[in-house]
C-alpha positions in Angstrom: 0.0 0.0 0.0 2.3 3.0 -1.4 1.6 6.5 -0.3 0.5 9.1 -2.5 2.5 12.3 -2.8 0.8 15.3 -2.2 0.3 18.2 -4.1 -1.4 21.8 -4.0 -5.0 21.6 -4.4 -6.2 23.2 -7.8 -6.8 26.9 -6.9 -6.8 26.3 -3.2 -5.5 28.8 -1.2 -2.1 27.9 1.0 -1.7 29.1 4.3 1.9 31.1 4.6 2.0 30.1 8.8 5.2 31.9 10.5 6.8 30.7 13.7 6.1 33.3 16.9 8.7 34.4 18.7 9.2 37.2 21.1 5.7 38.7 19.8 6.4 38.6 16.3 5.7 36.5 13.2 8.6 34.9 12.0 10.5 33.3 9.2 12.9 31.2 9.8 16.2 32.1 10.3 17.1 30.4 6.9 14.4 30.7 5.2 13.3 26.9 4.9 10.1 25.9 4.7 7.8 22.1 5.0 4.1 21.7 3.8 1.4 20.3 6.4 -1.2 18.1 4.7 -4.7 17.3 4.8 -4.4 13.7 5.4 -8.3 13.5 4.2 -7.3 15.4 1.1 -3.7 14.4 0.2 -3.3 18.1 -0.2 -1.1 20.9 0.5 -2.8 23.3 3.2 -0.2 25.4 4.2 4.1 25.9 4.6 5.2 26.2 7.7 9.3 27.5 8.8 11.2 24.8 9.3 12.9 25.7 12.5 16.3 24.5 13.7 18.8 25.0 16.2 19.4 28.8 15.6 15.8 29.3 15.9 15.7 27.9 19.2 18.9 29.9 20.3 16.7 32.6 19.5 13.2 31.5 20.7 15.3 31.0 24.6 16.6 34.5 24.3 13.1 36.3 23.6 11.7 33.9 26.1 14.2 34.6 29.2 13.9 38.6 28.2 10.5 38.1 29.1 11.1 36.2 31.9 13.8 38.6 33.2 11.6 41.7 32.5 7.8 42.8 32.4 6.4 39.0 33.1 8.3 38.8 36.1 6.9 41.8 37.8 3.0 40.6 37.2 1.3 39.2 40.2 0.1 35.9 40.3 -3.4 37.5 40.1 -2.9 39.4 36.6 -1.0 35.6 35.6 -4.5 34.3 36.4 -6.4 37.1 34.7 -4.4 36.9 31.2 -4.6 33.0 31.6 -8.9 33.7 31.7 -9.0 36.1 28.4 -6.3 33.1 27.0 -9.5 30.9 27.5 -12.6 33.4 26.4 -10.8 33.9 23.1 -10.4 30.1 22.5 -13.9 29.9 23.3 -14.5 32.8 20.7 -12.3 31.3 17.8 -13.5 27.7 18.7 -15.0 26.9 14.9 -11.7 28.3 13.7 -9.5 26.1 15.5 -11.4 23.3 15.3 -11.5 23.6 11.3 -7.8 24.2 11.6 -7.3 21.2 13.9 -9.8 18.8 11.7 -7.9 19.9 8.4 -4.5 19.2 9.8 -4.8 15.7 11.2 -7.7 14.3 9.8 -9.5 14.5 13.2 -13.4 14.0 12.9 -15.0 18.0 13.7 -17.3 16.9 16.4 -13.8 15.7 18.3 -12.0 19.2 17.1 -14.9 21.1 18.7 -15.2 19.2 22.0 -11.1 19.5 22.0 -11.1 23.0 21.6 -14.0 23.5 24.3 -11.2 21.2 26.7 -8.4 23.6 26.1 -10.3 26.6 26.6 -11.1 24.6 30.1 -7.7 24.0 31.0 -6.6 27.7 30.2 -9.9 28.6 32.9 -8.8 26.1 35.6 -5.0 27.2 35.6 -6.4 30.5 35.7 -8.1 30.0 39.0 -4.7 27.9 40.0 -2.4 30.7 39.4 -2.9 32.1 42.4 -2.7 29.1 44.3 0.6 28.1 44.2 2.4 28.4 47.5 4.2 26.8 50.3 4.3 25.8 53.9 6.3 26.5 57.1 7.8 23.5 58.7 8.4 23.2 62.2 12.2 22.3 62.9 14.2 21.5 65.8 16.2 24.4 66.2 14.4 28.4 67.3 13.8 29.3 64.1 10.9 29.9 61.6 11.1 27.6 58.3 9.1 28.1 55.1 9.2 26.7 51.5 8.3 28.9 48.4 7.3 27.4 45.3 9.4 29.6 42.3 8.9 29.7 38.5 11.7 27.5 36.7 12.2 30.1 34.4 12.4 29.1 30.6 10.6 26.0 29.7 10.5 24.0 26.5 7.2 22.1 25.7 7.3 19.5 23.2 3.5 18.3 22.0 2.1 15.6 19.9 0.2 15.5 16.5 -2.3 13.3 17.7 -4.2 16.1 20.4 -2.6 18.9 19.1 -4.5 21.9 21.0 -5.0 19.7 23.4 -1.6 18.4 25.0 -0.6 22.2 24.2 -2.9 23.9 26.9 -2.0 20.6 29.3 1.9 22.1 29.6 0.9 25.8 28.9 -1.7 26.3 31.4 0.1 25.0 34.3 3.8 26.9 33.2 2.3 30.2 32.6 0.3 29.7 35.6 3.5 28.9 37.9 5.2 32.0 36.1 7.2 30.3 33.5 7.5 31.7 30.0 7.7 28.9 27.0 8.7 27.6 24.3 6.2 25.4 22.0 7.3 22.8 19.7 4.0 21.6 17.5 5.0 18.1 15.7 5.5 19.1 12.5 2.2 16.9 11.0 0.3 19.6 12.9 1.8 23.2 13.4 -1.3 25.3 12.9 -3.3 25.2 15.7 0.0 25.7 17.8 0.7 29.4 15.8 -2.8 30.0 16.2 -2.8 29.7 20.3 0.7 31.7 20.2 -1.5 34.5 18.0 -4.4 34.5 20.7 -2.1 34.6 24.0 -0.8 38.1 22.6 -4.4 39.4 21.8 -5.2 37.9 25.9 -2.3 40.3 26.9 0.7 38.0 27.6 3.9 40.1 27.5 6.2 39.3 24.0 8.4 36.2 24.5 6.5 35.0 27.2 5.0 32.0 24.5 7.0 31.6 21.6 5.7 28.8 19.1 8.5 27.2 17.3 8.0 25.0 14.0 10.0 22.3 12.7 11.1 18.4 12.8 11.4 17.2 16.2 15.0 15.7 15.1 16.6 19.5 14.8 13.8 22.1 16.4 13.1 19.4 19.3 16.4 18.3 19.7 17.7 21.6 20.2 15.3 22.4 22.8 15.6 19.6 25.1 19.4 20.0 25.1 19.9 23.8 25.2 21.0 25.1 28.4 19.4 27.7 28.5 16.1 25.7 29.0 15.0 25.1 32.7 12.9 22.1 32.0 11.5 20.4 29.0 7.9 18.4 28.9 7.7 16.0 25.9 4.0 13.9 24.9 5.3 11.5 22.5 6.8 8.3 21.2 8.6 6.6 24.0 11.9 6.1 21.6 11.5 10.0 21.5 11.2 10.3 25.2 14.4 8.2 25.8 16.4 10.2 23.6 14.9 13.4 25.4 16.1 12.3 28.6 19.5 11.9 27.1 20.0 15.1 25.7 18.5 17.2 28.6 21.1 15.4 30.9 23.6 18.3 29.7 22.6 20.9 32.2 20.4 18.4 34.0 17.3 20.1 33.4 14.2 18.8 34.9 12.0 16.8 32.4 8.6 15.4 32.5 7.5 13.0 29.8 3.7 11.1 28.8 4.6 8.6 26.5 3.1 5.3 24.8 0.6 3.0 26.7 -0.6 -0.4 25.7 -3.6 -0.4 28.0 -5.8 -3.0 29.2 -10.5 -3.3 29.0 -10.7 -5.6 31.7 -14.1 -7.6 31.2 -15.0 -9.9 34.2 -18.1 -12.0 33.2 -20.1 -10.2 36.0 -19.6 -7.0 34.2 -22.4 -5.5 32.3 -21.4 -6.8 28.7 -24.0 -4.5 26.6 -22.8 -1.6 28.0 -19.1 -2.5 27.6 -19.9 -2.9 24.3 -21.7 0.1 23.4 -18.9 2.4 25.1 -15.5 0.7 24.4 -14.8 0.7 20.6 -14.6 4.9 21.1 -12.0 4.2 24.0 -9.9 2.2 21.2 -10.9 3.7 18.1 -11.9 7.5 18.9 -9.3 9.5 17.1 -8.7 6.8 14.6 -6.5 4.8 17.2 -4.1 7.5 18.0 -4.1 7.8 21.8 -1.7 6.8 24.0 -4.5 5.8 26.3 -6.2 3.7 23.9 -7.6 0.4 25.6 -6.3 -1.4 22.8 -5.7 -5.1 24.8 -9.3 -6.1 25.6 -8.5 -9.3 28.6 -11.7 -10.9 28.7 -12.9 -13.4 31.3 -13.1 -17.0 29.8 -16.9 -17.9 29.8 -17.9 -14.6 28.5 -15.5 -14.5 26.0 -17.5 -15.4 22.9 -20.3 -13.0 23.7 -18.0 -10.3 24.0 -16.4 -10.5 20.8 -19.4 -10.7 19.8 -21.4 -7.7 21.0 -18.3 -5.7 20.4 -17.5 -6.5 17.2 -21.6 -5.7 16.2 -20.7 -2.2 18.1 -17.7 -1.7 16.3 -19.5 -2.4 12.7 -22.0 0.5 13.4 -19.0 3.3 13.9 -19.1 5.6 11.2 -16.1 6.1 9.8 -16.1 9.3 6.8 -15.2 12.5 6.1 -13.9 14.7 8.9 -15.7 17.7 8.0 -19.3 15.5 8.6 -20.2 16.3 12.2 -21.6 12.8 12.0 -18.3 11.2 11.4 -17.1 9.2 14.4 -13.6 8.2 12.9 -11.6 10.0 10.3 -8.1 9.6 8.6 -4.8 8.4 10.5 -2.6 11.5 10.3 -0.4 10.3 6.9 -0.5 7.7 4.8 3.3 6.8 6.6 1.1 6.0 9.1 -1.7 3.9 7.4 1.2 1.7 6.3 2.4 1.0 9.7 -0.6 -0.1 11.1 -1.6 -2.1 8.0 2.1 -3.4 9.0 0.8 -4.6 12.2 -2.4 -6.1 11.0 -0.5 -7.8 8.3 1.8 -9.3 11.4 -1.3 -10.2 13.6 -2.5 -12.7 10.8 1.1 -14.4 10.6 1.2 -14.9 14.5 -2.3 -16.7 14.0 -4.6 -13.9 15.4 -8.4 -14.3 14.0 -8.9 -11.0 12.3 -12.8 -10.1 13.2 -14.0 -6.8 11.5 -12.0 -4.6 9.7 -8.1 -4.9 8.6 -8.5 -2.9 5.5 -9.3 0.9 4.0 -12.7 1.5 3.6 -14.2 1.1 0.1 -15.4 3.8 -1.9 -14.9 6.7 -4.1 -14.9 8.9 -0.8 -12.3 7.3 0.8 -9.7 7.1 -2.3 -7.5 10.2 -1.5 -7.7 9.6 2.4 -5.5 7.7 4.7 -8.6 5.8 5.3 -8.9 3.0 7.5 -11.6 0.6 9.1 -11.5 0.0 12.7 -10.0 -3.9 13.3 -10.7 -6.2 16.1 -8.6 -9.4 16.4 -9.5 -12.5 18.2 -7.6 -15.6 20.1 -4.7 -13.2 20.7 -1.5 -13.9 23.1 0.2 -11.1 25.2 3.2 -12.6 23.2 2.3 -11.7 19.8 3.5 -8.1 18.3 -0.1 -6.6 18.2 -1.0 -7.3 21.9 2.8 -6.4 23.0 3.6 -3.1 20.9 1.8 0.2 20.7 0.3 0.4 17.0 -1.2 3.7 17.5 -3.8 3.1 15.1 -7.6 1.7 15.2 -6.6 -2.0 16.8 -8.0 -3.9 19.6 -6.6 -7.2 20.7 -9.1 -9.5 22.7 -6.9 -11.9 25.2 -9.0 -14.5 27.5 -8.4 -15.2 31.0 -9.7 -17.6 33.6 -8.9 -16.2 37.2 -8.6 -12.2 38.1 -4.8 -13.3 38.9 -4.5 -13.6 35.6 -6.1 -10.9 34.4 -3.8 -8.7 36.3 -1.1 -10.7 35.3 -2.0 -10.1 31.6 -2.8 -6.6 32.4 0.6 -6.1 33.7 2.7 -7.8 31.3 3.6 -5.1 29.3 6.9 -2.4 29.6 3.9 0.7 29.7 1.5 1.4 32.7 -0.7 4.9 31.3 -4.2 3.9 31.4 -6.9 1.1 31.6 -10.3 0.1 32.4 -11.7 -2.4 34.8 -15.8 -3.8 34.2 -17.5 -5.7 36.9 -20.6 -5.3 39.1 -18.1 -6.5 42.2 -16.8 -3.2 43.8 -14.8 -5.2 45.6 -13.2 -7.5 42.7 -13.2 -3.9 41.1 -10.9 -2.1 43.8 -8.7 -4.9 44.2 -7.9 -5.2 40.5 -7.4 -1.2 40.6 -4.8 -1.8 43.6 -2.9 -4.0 41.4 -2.8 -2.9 37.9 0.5 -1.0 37.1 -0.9 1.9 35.7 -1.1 5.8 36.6 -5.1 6.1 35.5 -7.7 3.9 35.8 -11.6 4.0 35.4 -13.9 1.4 36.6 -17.0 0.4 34.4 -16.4 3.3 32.0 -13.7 4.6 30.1 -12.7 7.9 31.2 -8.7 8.7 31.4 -8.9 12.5 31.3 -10.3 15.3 33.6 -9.4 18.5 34.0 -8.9 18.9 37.6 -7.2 14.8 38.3 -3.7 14.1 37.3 -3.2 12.4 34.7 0.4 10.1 33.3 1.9 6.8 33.5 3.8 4.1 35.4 6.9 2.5 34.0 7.9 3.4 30.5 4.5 5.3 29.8 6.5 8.3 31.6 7.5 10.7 34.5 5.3 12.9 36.1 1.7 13.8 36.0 0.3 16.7 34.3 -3.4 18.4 35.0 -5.1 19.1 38.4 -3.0 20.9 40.6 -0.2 18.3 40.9 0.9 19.5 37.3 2.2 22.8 39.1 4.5 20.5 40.8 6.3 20.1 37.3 6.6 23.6 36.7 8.1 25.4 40.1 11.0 24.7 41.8 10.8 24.3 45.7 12.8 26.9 47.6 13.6 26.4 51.3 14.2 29.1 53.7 15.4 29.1 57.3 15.0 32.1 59.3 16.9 32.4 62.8 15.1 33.7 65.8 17.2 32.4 68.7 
């Protein structure tokens, strides 16, 4: 399945994006240039700058000018107060960046407006938080009054996804220009535009120049440069956990503090006391929402034994009636993958699920069509009489895949559950509170929801355990990620 090369759309107009940094729109500093597509279209919809090293160098500069200057002067109060307008003019420019957002990834516009409505709730929370951040006294042994203060890092470098673009943006912005951080953003290069669009709308809401500078460009030069430059006080990175390794790596320089969500692998827990028509009717948008590209994605289903066949049943009925179409259809449930790069490895995947003897069930294949010839198109896939051994039940395919795995005791299930290198996210069904709690205790993850499938909320933290990452961002625990913690002694003997 080769990948079609895209080209301008016949009289189409193309967005000339610029990079923002320290209040202005930029080139940059060479000149280059990438085109974002329409992965719908397999169109041309804009040319971004493709940012690099010297872009950063000067990104860090306008960023600790403001830092240094005006922004460090404003009371936690007026942080708060921007931080609100930051949020009324997302709300006001929703259906603008949600068409942005829908025509840069391929993202279905009933998702793009509900994601934009999120972000414009995280900006409003943070605002209420920015005034909130503080410390304690402590009583010590010797006379003496001791007190923490919780300070601003300084710069920070945030490093976001292409799968919820707006979204992971406002999960690192609100919280560092709550704490009193100015920023950096890196946008994946797949989506840039909603990224420029934010940095365009925290000037109009007042934040001083350089306080959010939006940087464009591959994640292997613009990225790179950022989580090693030492003039960076800390770097947060959503992504690819290969990505995230290499992060850690290159921020060890001037041992910046880093916080990373990365890739999950997580696990539907079905116990046979669970109720199986409502499982059914919820869970193929906790694997498939977003064409499979979530790193919380319950995309290991661990059903209990005797249920098993009803299951697969009900869910693959449930997953049959998901609309897949155009994204611009507010009744499309699934759109495109992001590229057609990315068809190909999941239809990699799929291809090595049937060689390791998993029953493919629904799907496995583009839709068919006129409508779905120029998009990277492709049907949600369930496969049955999986192993935790095989490549599709062990590796995060970050695509519209769900693995159904039997068990026979709640040992195993959390044995199953468990058997995997990430920990992010999961789901546990069964009438049993009890059987419920005690599954929660010992599943290895940083989020779970029992009898739904709920990972995110505004005001709970959210990341993983083992290689799904470090830290946890929303709620007020994300502040934690953004301040450092200043001691202070003060002698009254």
């Amino acid at each position: 399945m080769t990948s079609p090369v895209a080209r301008p759309e016949a009289g189409a107009q193309i967005l000339d994006a610029k990079m923002i940094v320290g209040g202005e729109r930029v080139d940059a500093l060479d000149g280059q240039t990438f085109d974002v597509v329409n992965p719908a279209t397999n169109t041309v919809i804009a040319r971004a700058p493709l940012g690099g090293a010297a872009d950063v160098d000067r990104a860090v500069e306008a960023a600790q000018r403001a830092f240094d200057g005006e922004w460090s002067r404003w009371p936690a109060v007026e942080r708060g107060r921007a931080l609100h307008r930051f949020s009324g003019l997302v709300r006001d420019h929703l259906e603008e960046l949600s068409q942005l957002e829908t025509a840069n990834i391929g993202k279905p516009i009933a998702s793009s407006r509900g994601e934009a409505e999120s972000v414009a709730n995280v900006f409003e929370y943070y605002a209420g938080a920015a005034n909130k951040v503080f410390g304690e006294t402590i009583p010590v042994t010797k006379p003496g009054l001791d007190l923490t203060l919780r300070e601003p890092i300084g710069v920070v470098g945030l490093i976001v996804p292409w799968n919820f673009p707006m979204m992971m943006a406002s999960w690192k912005l609100g919280p560092a220009l709550a704490a009193g951080n100015t920023a950096i953003l890196k946008p994946a290069s797949y989506s840039p535009l909603t990224a420029i669009r934010l940095g365009e709308l925290a000037l109009e809401a007042g934040f001083p120049p350089g306080v959010l500078n939006v940087v464009t460009g591959p994640g292997g030069t613009a990225g790179a440069a950022i989580a090693a430059h030492g003039g960076v006080g800390k770097v947060a990175f959503t992504g690819e956990t290969t990505t995230g390794q290499e992060i850690m790596r290159l921020a060890a320089g001037n041992v910046k503090k880093v916080s990373l969500e990365l890739g999950g692998k997580s696990p539907n827990i079905v116990f046979a006391d669970a109720d199986l028509e409502r499982f059914a009717r919820e869970s193929p948008y906790s694997v498939f929402d977003n064409c499979g590209q979530d790193c919380c994605a319950r995309s290991r289903i661990l059903v209990e034994r005797s249920v098993h066949g009803k299951v697969v049943e009900l869910f693959a009925e449930a997953t049959r009636k998901v609309v897949v179409g155009d994204p611009t259809d507010p009744a499309t449930e699934v759109g495109t993958l992001v590229s057609f790069k990315q068809r190909e490895r999941v239809v990699d995947y799929i291809q090595a699920g049937l060689e390791e003897g998993a029953e493919l069930v629904v799907g496995g294949r583009p839709p068919e069509g006129p409508q779905f010839a120029t998009g990277a198109y492709l049907l949600p896939t369930v496969f049955d009489h999986v192993t935790n051994d095989m490549r599709i039940a062990r590796e995060e395919i970050f695509g519209p895949v769900v693995a159904v795995i039997p068990f026979d005791t709640a040992d195993e299930a959390i044995r199953l559950a468990n058997e995997t290198p990430y920990g992010l996210s999961g789901s546990i069904w069964t009438r049993d509170i009890s059987k419920a709690l005690r599954t929660a205790r010992a599943v290895r993850s940083g989020v779970l929801s029992i009898n739904c499938n709920s990972s995110v909320h505004t005001e709970a933290p959210f990341g993983g355990y083992k290689m799904s990452g470090i830290g946890r961002e929303l709620g007020m625990h994300a502040l934690e990620l953004y301040t450092e913690l200043k001691n202070v002694y003060i002698d009254l003997g």
